[in-house]
mmCIF file as Biopython writes it, N, C-alpha, C and O atoms, coordinates in Angstrom:
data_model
#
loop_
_atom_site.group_PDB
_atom_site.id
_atom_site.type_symbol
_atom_site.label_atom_id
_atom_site.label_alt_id
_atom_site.label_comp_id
_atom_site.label_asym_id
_atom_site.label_entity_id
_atom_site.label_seq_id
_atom_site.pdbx_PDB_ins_code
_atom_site.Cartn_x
_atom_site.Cartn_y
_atom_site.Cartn_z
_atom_site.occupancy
_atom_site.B_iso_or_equiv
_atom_site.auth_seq_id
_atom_site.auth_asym_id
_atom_site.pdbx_PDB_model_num
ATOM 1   N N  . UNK A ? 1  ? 194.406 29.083 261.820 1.0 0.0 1  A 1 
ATOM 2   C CA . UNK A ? 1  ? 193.384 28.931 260.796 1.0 0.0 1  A 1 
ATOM 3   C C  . UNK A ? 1  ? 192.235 29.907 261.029 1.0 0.0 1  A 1 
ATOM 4   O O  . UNK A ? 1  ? 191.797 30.502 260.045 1.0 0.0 1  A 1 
ATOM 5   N N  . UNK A ? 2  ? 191.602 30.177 262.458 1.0 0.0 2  A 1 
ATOM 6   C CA . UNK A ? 2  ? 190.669 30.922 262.452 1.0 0.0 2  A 1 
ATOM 7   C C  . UNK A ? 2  ? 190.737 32.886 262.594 1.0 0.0 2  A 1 
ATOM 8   O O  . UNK A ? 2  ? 189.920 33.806 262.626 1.0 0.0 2  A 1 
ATOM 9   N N  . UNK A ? 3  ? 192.242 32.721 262.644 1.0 0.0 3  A 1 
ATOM 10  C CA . UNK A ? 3  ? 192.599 33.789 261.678 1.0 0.0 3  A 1 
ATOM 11  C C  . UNK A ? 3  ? 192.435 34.286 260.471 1.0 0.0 3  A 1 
ATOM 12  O O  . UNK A ? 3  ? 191.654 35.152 260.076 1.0 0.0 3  A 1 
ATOM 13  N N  . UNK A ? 4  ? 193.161 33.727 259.967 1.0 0.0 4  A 1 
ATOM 14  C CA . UNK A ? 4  ? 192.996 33.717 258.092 1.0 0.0 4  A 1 
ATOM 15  C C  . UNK A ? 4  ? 191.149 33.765 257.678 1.0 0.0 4  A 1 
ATOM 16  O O  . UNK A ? 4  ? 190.462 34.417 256.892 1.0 0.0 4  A 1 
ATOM 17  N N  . UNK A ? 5  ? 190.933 32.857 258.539 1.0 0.0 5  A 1 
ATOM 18  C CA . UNK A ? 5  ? 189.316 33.043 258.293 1.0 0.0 5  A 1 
ATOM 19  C C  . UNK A ? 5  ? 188.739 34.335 258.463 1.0 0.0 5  A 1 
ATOM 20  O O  . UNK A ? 5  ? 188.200 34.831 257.473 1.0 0.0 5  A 1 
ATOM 21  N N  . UNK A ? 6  ? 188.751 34.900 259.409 1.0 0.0 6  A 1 
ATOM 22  C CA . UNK A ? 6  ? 188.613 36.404 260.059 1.0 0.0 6  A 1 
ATOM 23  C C  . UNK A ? 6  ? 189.156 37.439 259.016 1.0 0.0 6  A 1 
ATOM 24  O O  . UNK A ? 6  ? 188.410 38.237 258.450 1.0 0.0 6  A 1 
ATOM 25  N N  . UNK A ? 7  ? 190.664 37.362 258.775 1.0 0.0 7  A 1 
ATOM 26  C CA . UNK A ? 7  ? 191.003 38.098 257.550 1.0 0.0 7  A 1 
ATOM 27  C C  . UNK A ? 7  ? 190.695 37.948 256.579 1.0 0.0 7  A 1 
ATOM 28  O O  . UNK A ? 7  ? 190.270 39.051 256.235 1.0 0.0 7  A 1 
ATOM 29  N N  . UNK A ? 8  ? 190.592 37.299 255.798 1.0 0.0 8  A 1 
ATOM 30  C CA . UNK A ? 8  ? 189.622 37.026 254.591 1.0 0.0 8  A 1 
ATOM 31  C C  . UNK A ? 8  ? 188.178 37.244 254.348 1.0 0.0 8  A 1 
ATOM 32  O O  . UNK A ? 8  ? 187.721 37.375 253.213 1.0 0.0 8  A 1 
ATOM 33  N N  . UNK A ? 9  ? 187.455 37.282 255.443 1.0 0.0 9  A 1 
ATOM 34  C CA . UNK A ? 9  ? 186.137 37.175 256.079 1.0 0.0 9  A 1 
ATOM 35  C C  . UNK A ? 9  ? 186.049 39.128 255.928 1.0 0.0 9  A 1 
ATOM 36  O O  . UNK A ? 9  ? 185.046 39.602 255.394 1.0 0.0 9  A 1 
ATOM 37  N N  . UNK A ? 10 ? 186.854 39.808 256.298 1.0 0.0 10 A 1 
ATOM 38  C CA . UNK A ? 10 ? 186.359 41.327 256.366 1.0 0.0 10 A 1 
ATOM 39  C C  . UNK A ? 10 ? 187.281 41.883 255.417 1.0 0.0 10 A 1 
ATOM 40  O O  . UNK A ? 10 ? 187.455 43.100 255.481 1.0 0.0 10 A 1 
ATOM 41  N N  . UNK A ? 11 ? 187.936 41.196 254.506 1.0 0.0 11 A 1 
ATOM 42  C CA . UNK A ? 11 ? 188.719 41.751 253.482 1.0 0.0 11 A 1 
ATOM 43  C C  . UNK A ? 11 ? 187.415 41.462 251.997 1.0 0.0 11 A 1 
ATOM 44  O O  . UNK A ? 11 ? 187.016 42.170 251.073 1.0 0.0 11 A 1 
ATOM 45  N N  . UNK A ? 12 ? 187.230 40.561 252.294 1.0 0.0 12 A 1 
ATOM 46  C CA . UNK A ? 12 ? 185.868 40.386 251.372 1.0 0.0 12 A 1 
ATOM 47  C C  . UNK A ? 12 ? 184.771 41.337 251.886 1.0 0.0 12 A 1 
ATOM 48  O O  . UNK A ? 12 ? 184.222 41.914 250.947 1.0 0.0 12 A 1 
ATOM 49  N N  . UNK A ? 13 ? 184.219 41.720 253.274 1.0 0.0 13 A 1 
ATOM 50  C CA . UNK A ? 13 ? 183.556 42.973 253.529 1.0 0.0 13 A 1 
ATOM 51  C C  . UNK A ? 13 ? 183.372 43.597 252.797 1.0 0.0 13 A 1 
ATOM 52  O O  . UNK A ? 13 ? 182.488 43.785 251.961 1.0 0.0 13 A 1 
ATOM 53  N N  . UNK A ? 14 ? 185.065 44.361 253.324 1.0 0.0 14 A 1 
ATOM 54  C CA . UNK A ? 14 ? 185.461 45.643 252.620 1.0 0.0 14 A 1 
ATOM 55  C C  . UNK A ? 14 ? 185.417 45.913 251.310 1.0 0.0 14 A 1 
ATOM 56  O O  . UNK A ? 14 ? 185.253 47.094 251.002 1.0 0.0 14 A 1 
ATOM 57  N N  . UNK A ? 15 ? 185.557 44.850 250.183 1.0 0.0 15 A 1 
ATOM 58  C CA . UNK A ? 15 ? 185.821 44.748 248.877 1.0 0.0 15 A 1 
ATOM 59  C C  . UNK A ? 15 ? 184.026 44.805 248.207 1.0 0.0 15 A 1 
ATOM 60  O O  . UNK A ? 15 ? 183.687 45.187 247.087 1.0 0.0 15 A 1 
ATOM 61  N N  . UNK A ? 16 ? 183.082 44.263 249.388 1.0 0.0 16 A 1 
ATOM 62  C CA . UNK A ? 16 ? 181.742 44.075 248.448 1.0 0.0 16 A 1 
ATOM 63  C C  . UNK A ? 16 ? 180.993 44.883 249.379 1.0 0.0 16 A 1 
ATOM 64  O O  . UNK A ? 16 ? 179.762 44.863 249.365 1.0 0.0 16 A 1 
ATOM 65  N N  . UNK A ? 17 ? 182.026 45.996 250.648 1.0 0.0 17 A 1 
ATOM 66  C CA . UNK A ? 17 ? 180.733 47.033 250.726 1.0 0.0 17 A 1 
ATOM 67  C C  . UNK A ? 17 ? 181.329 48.232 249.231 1.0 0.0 17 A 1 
ATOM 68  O O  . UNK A ? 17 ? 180.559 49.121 248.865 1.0 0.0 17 A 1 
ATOM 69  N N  . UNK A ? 18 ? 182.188 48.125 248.808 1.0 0.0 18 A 1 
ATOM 70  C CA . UNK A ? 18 ? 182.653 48.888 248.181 1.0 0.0 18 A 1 
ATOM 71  C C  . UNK A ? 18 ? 181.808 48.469 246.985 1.0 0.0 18 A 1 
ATOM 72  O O  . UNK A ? 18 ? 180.954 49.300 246.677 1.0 0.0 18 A 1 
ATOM 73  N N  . UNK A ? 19 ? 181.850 47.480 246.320 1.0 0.0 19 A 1 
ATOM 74  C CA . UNK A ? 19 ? 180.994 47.177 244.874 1.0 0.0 19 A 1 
ATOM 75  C C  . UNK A ? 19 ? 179.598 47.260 245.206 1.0 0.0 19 A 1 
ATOM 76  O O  . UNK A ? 19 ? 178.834 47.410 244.253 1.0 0.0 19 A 1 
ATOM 77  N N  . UNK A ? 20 ? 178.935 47.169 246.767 1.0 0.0 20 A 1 
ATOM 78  C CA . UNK A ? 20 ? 177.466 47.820 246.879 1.0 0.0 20 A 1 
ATOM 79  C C  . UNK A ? 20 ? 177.695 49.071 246.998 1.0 0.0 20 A 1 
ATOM 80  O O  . UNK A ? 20 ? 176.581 49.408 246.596 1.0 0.0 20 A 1 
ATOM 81  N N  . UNK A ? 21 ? 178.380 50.391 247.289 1.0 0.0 21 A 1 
ATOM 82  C CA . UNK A ? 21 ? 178.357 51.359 247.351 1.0 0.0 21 A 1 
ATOM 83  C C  . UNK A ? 21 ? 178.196 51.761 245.675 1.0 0.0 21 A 1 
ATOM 84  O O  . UNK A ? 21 ? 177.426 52.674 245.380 1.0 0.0 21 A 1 
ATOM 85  N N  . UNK A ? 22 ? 179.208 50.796 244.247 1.0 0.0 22 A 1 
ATOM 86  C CA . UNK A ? 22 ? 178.474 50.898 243.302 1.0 0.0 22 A 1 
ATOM 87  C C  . UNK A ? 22 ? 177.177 50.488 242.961 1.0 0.0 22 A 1 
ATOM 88  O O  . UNK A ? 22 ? 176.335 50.905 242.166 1.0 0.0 22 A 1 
ATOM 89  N N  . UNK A ? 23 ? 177.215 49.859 243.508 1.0 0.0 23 A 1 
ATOM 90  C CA . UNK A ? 23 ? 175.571 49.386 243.209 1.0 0.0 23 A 1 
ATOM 91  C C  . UNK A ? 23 ? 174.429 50.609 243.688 1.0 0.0 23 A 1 
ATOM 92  O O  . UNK A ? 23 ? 173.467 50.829 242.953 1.0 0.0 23 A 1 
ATOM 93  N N  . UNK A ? 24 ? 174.573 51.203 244.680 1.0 0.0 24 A 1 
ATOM 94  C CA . UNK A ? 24 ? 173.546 52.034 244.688 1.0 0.0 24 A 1 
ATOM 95  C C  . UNK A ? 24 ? 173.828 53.614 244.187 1.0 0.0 24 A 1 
ATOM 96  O O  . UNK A ? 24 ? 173.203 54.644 244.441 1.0 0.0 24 A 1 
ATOM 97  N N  . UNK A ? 25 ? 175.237 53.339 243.227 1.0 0.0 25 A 1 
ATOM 98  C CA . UNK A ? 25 ? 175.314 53.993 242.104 1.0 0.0 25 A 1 
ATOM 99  C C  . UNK A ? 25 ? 174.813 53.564 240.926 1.0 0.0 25 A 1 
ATOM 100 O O  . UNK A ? 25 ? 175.303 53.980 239.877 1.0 0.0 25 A 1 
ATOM 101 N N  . UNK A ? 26 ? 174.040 52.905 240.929 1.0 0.0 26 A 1 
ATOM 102 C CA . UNK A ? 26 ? 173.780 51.801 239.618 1.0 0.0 26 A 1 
ATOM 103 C C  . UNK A ? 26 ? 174.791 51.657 238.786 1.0 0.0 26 A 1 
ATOM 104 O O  . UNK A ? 26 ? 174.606 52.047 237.633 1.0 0.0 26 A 1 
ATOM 105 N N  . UNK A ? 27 ? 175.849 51.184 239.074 1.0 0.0 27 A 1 
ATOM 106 C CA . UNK A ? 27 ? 176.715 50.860 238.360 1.0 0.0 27 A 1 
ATOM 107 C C  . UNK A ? 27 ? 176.821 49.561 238.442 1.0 0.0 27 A 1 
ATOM 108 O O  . UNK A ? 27 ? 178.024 49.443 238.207 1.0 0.0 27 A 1 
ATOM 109 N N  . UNK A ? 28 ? 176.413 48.456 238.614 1.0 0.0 28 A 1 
ATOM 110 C CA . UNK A ? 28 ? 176.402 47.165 239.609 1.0 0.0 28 A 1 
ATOM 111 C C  . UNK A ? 28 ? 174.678 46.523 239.993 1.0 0.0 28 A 1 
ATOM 112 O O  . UNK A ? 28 ? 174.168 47.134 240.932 1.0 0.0 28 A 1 
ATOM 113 N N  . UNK A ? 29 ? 174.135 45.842 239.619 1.0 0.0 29 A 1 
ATOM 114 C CA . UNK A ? 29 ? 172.716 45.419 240.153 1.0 0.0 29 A 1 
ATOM 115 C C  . UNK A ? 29 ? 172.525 45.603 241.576 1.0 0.0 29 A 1 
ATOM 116 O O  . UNK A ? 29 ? 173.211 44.995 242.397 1.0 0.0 29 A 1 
ATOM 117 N N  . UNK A ? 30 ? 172.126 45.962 241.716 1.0 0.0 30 A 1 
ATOM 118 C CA . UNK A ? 30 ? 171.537 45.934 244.176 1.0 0.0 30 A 1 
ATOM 119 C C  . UNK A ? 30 ? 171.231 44.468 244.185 1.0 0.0 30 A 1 
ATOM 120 O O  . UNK A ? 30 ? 171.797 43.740 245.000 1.0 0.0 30 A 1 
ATOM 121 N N  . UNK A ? 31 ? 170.398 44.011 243.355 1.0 0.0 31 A 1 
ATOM 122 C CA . UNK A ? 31 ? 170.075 42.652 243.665 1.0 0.0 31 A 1 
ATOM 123 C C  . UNK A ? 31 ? 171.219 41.386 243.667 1.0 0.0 31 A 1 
ATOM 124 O O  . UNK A ? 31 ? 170.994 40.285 244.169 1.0 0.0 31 A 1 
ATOM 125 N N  . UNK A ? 32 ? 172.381 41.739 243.058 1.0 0.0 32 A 1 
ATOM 126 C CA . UNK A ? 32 ? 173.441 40.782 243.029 1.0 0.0 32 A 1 
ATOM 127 C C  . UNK A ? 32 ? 174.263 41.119 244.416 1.0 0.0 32 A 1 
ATOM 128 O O  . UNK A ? 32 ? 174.422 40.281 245.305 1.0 0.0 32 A 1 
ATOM 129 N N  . UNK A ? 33 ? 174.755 42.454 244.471 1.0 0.0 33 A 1 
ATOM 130 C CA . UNK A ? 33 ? 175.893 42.599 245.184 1.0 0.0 33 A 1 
ATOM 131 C C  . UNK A ? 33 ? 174.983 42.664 246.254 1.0 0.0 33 A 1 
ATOM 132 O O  . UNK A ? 33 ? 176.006 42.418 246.893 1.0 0.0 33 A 1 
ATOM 133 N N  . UNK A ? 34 ? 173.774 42.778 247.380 1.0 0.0 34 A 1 
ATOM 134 C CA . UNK A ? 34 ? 172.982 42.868 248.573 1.0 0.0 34 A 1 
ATOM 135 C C  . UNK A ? 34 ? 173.388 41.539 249.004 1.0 0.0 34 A 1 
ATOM 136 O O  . UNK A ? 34 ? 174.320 41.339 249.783 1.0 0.0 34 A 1 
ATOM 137 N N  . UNK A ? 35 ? 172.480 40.406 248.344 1.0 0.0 35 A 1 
ATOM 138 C CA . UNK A ? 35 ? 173.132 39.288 249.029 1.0 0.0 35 A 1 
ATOM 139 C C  . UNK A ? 35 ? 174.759 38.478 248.912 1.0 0.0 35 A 1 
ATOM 140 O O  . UNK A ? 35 ? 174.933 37.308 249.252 1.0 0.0 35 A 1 
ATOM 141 N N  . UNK A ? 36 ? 175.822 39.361 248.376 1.0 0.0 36 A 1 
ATOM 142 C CA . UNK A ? 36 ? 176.728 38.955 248.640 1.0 0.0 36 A 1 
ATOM 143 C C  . UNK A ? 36 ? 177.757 39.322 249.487 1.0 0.0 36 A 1 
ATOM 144 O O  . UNK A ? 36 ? 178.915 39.013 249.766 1.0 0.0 36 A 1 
ATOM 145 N N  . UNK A ? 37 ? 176.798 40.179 249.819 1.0 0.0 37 A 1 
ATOM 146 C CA . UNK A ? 37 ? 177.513 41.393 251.382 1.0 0.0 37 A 1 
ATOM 147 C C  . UNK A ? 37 ? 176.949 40.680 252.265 1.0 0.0 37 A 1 
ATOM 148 O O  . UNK A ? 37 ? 177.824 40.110 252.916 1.0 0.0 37 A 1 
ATOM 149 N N  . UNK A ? 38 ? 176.059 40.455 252.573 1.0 0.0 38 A 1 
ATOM 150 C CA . UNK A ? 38 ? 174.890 39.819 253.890 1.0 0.0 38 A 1 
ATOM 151 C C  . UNK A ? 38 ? 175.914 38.459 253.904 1.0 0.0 38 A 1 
ATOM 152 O O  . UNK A ? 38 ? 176.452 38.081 254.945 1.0 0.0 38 A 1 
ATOM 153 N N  . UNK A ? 39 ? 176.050 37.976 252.971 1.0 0.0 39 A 1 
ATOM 154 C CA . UNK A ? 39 ? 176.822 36.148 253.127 1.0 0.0 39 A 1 
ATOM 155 C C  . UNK A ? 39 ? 178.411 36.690 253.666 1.0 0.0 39 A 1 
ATOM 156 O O  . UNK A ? 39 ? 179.022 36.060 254.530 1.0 0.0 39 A 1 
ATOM 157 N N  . UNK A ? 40 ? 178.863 37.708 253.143 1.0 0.0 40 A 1 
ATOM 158 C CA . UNK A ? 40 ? 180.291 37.950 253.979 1.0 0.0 40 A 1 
ATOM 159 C C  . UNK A ? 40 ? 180.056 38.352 254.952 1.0 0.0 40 A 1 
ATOM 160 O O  . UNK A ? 40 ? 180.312 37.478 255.780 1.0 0.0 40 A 1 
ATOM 161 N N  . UNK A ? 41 ? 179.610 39.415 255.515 1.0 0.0 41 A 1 
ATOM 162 C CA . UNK A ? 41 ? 179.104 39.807 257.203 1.0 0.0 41 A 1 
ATOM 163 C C  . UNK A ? 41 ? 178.599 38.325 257.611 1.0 0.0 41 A 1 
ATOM 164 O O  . UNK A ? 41 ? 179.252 37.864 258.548 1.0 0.0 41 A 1 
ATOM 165 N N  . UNK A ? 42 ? 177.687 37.563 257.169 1.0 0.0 42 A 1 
ATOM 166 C CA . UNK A ? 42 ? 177.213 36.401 258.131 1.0 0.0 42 A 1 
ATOM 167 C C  . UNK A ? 42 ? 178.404 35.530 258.427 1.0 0.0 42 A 1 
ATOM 168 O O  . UNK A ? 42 ? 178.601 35.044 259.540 1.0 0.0 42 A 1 
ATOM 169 N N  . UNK A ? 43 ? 179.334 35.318 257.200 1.0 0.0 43 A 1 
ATOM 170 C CA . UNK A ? 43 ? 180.499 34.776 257.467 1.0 0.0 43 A 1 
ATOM 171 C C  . UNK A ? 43 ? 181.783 34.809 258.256 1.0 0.0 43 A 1 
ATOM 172 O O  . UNK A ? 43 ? 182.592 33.921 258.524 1.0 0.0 43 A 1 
ATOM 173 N N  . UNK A ? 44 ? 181.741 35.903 258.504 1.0 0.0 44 A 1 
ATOM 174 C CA . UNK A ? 44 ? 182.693 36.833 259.230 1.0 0.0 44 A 1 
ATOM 175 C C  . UNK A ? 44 ? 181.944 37.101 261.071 1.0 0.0 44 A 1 
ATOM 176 O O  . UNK A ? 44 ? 182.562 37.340 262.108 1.0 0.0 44 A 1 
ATOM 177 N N  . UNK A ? 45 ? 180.664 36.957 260.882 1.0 0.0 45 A 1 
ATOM 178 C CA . UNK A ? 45 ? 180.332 36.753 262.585 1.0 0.0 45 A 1 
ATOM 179 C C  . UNK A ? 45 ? 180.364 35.783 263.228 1.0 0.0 45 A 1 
ATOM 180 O O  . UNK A ? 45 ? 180.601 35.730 264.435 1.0 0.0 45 A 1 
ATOM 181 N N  . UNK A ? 46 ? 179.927 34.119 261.877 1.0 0.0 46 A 1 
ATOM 182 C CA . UNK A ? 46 ? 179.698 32.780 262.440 1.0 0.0 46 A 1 
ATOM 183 C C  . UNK A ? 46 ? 181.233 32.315 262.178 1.0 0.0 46 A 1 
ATOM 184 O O  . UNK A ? 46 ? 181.545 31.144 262.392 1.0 0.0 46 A 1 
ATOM 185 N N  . UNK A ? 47 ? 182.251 33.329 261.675 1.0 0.0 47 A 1 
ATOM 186 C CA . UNK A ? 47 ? 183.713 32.434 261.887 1.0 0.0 47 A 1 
ATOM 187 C C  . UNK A ? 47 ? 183.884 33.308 263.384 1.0 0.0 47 A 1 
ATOM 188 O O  . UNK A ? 47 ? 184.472 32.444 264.035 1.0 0.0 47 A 1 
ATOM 189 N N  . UNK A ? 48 ? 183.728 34.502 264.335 1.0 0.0 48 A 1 
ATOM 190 C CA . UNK A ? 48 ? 183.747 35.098 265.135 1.0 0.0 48 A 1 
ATOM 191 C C  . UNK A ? 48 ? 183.225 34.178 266.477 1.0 0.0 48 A 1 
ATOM 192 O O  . UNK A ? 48 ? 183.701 33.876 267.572 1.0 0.0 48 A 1 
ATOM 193 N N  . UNK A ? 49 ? 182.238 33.973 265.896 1.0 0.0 49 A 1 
ATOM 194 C CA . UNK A ? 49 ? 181.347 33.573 267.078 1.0 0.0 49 A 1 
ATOM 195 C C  . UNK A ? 49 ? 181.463 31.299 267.274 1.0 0.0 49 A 1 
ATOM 196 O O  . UNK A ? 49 ? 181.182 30.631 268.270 1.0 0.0 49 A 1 
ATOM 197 N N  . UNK A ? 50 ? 181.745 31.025 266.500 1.0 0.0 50 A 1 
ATOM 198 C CA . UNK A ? 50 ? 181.986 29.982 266.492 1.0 0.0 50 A 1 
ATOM 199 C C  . UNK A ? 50 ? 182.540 28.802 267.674 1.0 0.0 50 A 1 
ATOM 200 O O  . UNK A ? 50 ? 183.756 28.701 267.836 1.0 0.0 50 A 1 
ATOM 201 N N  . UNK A ? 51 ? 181.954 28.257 268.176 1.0 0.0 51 A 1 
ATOM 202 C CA . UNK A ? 51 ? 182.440 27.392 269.390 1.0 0.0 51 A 1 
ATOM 203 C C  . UNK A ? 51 ? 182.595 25.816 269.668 1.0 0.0 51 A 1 
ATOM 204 O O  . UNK A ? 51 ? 181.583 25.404 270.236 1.0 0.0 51 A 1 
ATOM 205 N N  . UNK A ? 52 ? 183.249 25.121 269.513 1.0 0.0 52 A 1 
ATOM 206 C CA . UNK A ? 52 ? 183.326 23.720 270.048 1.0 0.0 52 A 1 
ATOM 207 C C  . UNK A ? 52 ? 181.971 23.203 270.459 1.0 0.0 52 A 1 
ATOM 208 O O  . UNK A ? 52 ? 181.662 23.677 271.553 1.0 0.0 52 A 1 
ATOM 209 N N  . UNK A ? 53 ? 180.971 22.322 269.917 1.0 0.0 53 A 1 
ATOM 210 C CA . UNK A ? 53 ? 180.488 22.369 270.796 1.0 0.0 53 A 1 
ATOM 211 C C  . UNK A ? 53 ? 179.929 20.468 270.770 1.0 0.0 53 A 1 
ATOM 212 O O  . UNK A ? 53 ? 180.043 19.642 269.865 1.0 0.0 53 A 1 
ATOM 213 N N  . UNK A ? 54 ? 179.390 20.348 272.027 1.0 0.0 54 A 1 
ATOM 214 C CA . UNK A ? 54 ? 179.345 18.142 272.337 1.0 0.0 54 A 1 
ATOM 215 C C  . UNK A ? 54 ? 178.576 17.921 271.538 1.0 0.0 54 A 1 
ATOM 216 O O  . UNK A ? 54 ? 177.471 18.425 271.337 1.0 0.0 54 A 1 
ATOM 217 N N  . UNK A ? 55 ? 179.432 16.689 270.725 1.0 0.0 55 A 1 
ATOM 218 C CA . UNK A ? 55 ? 178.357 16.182 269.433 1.0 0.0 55 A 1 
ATOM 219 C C  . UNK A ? 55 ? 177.469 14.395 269.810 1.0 0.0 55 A 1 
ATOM 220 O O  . UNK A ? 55 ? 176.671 13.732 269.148 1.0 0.0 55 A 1 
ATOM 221 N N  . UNK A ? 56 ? 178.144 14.166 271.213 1.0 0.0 56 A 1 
ATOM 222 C CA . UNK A ? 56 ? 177.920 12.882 271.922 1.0 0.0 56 A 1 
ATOM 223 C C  . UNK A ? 56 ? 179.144 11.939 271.712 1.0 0.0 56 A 1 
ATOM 224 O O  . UNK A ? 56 ? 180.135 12.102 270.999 1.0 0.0 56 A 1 
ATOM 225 N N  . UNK A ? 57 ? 178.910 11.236 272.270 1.0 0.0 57 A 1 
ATOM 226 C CA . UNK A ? 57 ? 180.114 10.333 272.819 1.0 0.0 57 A 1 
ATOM 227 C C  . UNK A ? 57 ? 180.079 9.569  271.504 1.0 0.0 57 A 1 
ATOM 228 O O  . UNK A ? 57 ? 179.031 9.199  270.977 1.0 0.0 57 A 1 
ATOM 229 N N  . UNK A ? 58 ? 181.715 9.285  270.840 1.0 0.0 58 A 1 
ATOM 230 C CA . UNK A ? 58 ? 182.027 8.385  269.627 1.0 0.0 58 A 1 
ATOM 231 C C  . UNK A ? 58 ? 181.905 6.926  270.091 1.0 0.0 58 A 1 
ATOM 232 O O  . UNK A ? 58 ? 182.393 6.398  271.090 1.0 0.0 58 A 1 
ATOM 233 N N  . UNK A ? 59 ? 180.978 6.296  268.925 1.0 0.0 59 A 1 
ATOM 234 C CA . UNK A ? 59 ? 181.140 4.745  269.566 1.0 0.0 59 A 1 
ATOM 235 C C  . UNK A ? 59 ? 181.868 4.259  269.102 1.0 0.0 59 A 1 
ATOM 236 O O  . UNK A ? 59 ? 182.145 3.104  269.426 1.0 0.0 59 A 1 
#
């Protein structure tokens, strides 16, 4: 699973550094496609970086 996450995660990257590269062709708003690059990179580090971690003992 945290595969597929990872692949999907920089396949979306790749796909919306490409529609910001239109964008600062103005072909595309900057203001739409900026934060939808920042949410795939953030997505793609916090599926990277992601860890188990103690939530306290189940009662």
């Amino acid at each position: 699973m945290k595969k597929w996450k990872i692949i999907i995660g920089i396949t979306a990257v790749l796909v919306l550094c490409l529609f910001h590269l239109f964008a600062l062709m103005r072909m595309y708003p900057l203001y739409i496609t900026s934060p939808l690059l920042f949410i795939a990179i953030y997505y793609v580090i916090a599926s990277l970086f992601h860890r188990k971690t103690f939530r306290g003992f189940m009662k």
